[in-house]
C-alpha positions as CSV (number, residue, x, y, z in Angstrom):
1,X,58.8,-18.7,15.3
2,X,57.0,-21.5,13.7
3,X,55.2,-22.8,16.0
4,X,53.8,-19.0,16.9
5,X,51.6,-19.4,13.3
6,X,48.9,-21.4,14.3
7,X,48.0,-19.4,17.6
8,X,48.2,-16.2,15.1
9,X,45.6,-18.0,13.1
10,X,43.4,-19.3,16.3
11,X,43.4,-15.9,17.4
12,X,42.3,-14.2,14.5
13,X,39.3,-16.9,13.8
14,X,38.6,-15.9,17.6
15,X,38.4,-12.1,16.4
16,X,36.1,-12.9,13.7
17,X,33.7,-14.2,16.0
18,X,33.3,-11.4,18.3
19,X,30.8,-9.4,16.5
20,X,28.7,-13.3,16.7
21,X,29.1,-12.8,20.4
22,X,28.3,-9.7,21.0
23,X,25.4,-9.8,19.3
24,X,24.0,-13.1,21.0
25,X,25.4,-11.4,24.2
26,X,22.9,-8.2,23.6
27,X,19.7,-10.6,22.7
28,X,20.4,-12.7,25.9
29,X,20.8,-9.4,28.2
30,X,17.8,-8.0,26.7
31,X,15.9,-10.9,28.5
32,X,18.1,-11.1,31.7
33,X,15.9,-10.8,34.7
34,X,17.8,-8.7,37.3
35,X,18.5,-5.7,34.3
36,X,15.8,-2.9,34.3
37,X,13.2,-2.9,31.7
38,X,14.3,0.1,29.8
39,X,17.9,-1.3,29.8
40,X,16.5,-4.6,28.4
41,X,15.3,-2.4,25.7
42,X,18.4,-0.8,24.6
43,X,19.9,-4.3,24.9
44,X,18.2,-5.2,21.9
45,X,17.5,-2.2,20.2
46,X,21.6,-2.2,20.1
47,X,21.2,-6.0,18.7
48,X,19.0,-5.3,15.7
49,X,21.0,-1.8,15.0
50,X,24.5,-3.8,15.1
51,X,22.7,-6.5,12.3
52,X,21.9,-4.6,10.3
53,X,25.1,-2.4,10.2
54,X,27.2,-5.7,9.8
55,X,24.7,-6.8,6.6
56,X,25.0,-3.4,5.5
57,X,28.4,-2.3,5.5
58,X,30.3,-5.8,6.2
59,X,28.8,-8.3,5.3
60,X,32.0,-10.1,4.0
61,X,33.6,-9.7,6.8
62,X,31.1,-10.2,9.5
63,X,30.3,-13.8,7.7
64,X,34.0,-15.1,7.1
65,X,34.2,-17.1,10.0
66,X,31.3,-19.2,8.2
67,X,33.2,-20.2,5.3
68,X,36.1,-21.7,3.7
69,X,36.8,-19.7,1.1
70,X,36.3,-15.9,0.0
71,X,32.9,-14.2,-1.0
72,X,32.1,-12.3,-4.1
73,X,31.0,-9.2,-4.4
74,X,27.2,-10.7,-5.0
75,X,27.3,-12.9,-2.0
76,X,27.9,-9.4,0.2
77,X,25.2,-7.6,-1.8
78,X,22.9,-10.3,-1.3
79,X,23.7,-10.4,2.4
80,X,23.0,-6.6,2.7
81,X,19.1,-7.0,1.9
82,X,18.7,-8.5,5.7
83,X,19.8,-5.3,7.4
84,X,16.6,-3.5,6.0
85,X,14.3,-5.9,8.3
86,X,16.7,-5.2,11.2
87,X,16.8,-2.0,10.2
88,X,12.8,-1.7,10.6
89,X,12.5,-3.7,13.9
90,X,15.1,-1.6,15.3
91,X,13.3,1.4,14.5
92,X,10.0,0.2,15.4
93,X,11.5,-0.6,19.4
94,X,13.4,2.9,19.5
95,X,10.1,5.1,18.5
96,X,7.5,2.7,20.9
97,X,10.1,2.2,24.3
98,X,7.7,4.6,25.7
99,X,4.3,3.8,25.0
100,X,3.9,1.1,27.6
101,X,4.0,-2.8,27.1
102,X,5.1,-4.8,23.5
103,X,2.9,-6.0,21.9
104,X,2.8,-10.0,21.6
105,X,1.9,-10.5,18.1
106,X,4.7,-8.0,17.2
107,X,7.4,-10.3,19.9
108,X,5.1,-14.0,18.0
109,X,6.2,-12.0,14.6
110,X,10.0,-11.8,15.9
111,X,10.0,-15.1,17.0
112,X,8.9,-17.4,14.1
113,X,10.8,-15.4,11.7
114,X,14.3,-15.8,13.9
115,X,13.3,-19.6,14.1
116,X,12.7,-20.1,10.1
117,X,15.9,-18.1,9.7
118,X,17.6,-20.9,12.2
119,X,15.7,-23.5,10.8
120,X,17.0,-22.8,7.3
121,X,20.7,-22.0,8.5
122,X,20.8,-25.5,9.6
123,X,19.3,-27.2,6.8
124,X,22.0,-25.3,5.0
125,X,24.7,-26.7,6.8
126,X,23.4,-30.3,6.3
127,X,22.7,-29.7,2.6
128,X,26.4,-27.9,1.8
129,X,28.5,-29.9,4.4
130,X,27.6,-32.7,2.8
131,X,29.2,-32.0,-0.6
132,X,25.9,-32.0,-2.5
133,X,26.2,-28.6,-2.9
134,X,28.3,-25.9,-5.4
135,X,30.3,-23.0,-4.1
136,X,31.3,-22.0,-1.0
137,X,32.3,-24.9,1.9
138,X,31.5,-24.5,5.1
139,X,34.0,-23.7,8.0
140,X,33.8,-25.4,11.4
141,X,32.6,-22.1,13.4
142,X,29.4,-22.6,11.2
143,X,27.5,-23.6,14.0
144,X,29.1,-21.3,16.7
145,X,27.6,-18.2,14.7
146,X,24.5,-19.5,13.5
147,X,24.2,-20.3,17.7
148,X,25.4,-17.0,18.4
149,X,22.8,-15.0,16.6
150,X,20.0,-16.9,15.1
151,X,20.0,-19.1,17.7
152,X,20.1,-17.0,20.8
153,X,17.8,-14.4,19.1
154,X,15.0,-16.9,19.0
155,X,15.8,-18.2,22.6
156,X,15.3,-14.4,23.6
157,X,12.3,-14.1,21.9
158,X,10.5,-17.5,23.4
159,X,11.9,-16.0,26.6
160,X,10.4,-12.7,26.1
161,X,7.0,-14.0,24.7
162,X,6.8,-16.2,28.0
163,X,7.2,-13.5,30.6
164,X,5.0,-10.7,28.4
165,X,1.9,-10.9,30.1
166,X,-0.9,-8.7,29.7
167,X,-3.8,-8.0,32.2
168,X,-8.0,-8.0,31.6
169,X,-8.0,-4.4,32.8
170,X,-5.2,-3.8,29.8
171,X,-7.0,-5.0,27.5
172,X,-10.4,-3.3,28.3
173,X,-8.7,-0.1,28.3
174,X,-7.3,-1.0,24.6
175,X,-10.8,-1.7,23.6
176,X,-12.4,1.5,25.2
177,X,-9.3,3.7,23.5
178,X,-10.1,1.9,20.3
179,X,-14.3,2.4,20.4
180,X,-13.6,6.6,21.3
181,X,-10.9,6.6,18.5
182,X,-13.8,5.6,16.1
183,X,-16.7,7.3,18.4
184,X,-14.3,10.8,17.1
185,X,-14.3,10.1,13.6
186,X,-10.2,9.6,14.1
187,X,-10.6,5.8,12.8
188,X,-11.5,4.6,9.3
189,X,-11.4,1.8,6.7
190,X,-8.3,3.2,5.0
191,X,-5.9,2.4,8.1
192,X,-7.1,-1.2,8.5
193,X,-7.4,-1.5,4.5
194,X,-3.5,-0.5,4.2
195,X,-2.0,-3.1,7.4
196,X,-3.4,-5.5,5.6
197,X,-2.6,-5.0,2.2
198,X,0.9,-4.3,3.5
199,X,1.0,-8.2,5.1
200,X,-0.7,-9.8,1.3
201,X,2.2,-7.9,-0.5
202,X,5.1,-8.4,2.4
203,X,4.0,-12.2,2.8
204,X,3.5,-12.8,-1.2
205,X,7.1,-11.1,-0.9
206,X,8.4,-13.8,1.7
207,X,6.9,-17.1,0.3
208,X,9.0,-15.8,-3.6
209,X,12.3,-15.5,-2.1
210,X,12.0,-18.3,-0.1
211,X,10.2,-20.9,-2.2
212,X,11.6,-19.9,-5.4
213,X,15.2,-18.2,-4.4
214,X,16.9,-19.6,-7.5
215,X,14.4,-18.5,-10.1
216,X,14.4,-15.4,-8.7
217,X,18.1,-14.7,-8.8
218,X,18.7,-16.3,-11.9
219,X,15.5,-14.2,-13.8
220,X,17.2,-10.3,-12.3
221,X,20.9,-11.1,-11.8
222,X,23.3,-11.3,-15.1
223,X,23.8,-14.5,-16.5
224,X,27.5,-14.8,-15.9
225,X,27.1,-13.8,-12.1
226,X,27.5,-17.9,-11.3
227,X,25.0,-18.6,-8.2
228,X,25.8,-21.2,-5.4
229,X,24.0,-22.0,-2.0
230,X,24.8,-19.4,-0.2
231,X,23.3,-17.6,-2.9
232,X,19.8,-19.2,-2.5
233,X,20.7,-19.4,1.6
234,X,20.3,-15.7,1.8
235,X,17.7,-15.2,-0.7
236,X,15.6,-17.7,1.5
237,X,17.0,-15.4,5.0
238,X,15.9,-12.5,3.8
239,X,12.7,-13.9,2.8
240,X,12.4,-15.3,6.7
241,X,13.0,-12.1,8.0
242,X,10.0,-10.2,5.9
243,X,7.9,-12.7,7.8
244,X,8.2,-10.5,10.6
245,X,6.2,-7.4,8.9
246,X,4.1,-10.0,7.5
247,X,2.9,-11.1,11.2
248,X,2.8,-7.7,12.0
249,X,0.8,-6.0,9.6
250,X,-2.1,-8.2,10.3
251,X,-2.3,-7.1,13.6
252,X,-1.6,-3.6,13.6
253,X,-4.8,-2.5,13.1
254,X,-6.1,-3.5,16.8
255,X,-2.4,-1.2,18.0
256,X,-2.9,2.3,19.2
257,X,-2.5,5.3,17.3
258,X,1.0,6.0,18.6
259,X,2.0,2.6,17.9
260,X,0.3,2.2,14.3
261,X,2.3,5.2,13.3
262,X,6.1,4.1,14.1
263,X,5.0,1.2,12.7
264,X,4.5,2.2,9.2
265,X,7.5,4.6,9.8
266,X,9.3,1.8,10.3
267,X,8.2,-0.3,7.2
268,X,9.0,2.9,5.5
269,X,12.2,3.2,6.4
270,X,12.9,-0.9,5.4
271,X,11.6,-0.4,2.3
272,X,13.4,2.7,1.6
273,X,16.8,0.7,2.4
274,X,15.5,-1.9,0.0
275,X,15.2,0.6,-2.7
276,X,18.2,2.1,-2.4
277,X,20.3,-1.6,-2.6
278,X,18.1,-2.2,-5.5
279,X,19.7,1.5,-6.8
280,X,23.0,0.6,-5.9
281,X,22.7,-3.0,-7.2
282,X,21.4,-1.8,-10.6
283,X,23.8,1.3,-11.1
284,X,26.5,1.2,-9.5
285,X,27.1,-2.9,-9.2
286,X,25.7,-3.3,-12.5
287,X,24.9,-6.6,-11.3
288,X,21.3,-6.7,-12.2
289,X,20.0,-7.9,-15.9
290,X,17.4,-5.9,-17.8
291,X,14.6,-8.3,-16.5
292,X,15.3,-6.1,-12.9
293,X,13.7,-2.9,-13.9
294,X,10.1,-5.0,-13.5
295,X,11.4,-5.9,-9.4
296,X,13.0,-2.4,-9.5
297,X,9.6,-0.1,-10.0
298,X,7.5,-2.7,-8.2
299,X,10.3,-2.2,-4.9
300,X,9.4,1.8,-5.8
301,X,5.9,1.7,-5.9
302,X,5.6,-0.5,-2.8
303,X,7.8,2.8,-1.3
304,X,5.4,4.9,-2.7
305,X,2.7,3.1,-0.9
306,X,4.3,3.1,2.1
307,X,5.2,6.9,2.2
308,X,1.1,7.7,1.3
309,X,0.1,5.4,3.7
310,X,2.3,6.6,6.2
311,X,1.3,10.5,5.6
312,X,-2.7,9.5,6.1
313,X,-2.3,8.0,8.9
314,X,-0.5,10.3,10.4
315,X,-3.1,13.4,9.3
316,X,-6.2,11.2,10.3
317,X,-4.1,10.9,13.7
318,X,-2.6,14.0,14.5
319,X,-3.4,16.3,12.0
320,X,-6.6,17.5,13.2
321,X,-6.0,18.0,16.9
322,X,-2.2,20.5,15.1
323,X,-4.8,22.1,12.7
324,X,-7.1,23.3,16.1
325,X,-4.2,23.8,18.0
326,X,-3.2,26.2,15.4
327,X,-7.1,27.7,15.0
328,X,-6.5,28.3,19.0
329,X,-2.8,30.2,18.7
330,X,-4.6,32.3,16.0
331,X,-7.4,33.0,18.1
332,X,-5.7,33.8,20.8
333,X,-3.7,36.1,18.7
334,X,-6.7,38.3,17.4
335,X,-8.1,39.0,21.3
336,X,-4.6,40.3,22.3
């Protein structure tokens, strides 16, 4: 009966590591050649949607393999702020599946912000494992999960950015729908104006947490919440992973009108799950000092943004062609 206790153990550190699998699995089919396009699509769609339930709901749990040691209610909480970039680029490949080829600066985005985020995982391990570091010790399935899903979520993006290709005649016909969007009066400053002030604020947003992740934690968290590396880790990860709207934003201007709209959809939606952590943090946590309530309306006003932004563009779009289609019903009414 002894003996049985260490293969009990063995197997449960096995279990812990499926979700790692599984999601390294899903970014590696979602670049296999012999699967379908569309199924490659779901493939990763299903990667970024698992994330950023795991960050969002079990965190703890989803990371425990990593460490020797338990987590604190902080270390989940800070954990959960990734899911709203996974969250967004989820989104953002379910609403555009249809509309043709990715875009590569959106795949370029993806891929240097899933090699910072492996980048600073391993820097990590050499900084903690070598007893330098406060707090939580590192376990030795560490490097099997950052492989598993940092690292095999930037192979599948260098994979993907390789074999997306793009033709002259794809790109003329991008230009010539982009001079008759502007020839109808259906383009304007605004759009271009809001993408990029989106990427100043998003990349101002990225360069904080990940320059300064200390500071920042220990200005809106509550001085007896005791911080330790994973602490700063995390606060640098999800600084990584804004990277990705960062890229984006500065590009989304040259995207087409279907395309420009999930997008800001989808940064709405990220935002919107930022918010409501910083809600849940501040109310229900009570985790947050008084200093918050600056990061707290600055997170709503940059929501706020978002949610105009996304209503203009939407209305310079597709409003007008609804408001004549709804002339025409009218119209067609009065004749009968």
């Amino acid at each position: 009966m002894i003996s049985s206790f260490p293969n009990i153990t063995m197997n449960n550190e096995m279990l812990y590591m499926v979700p790692h699998t599984l999601i390294g699995g899903l970014f590696m089919l979602s670049v296999f050649p012999k699967i379908s396009d569309p199924l490659k699509l779901k493939f990763q769609i299903s990667a970024h949607a698992v994330l950023a339930i795991l960050f969002a709901f079990a965190a703890q749990q989803f990371l425990k393999p990593t460490i020797n040691g338990s987590f604190t209610n902080i270390h989940g909480f800070i954990q959960a702020f990734c899911s709203s970039l996974h969250v967004g680029a989820g989104y953002f490949l379910w609403k555009t599946q249809k509309l043709g080829k990715p875009e590569r600066s959106v795949i370029f985005s993806r891929l240097i912000s899933s090699f910072i985020c492996l980048i600073f995982r391993l820097f990590a391990y050499m900084h903690i494992i070598g007893k330098s570091a406060k707090g939580l010790e590192l376990s030795n399935q560490y490097l099997y999960c950052v492989a598993f899903t940092d690292g095999l979520w930037f192979l599948s993006e260098v994979i993907r950015m390789y074999y997306t290709t793009k033709t002259n005649q794809d790109e003329i016909e991008a230009m010539v729908k982009r001079t008759t969007l502007w020839v109808e009066g259906k383009c304007t400053f605004y759009i271009e104006n809001a993408f990029y002030l989106d990427a100043g604020l998003t990349l101002s947003y990225a360069i904080i947490h990940i320059a300064f992740p200390q500071h920042v934690l220990s200005l809106i968290l509550k001085p007896e919440n005791k911080l330790d590396s994973h602490h700063y880790l995390w606060c640098r990860l999800f600084g990584a992973l804004n990277l990705m709207p960062a890229v984006t934003s500065m590009c989304a201007r040259f995207y087409s009108p279907e395309m420009q709209t999930s997008y800001i959809a989808s940064r709405l939606l990220s935002q919107c799950t930022v918010f409501l952590l910083n809600i849940y943090g501040h109310w229900i946590l009570t985790v947050y000092s008084a200093n918050h309530i600056t990061a707290f309306m600055l997170s709503g006003f940059f929501t706020s943004f978002l949610f105009s932004a996304f209503h203009r563009i939407h209305k310079i779009y597709f409003g007008t062609e609804s408001e004549e289609e709804v002339y025409e019903e009218a119209n067609d009414k009065k004749d009968d």
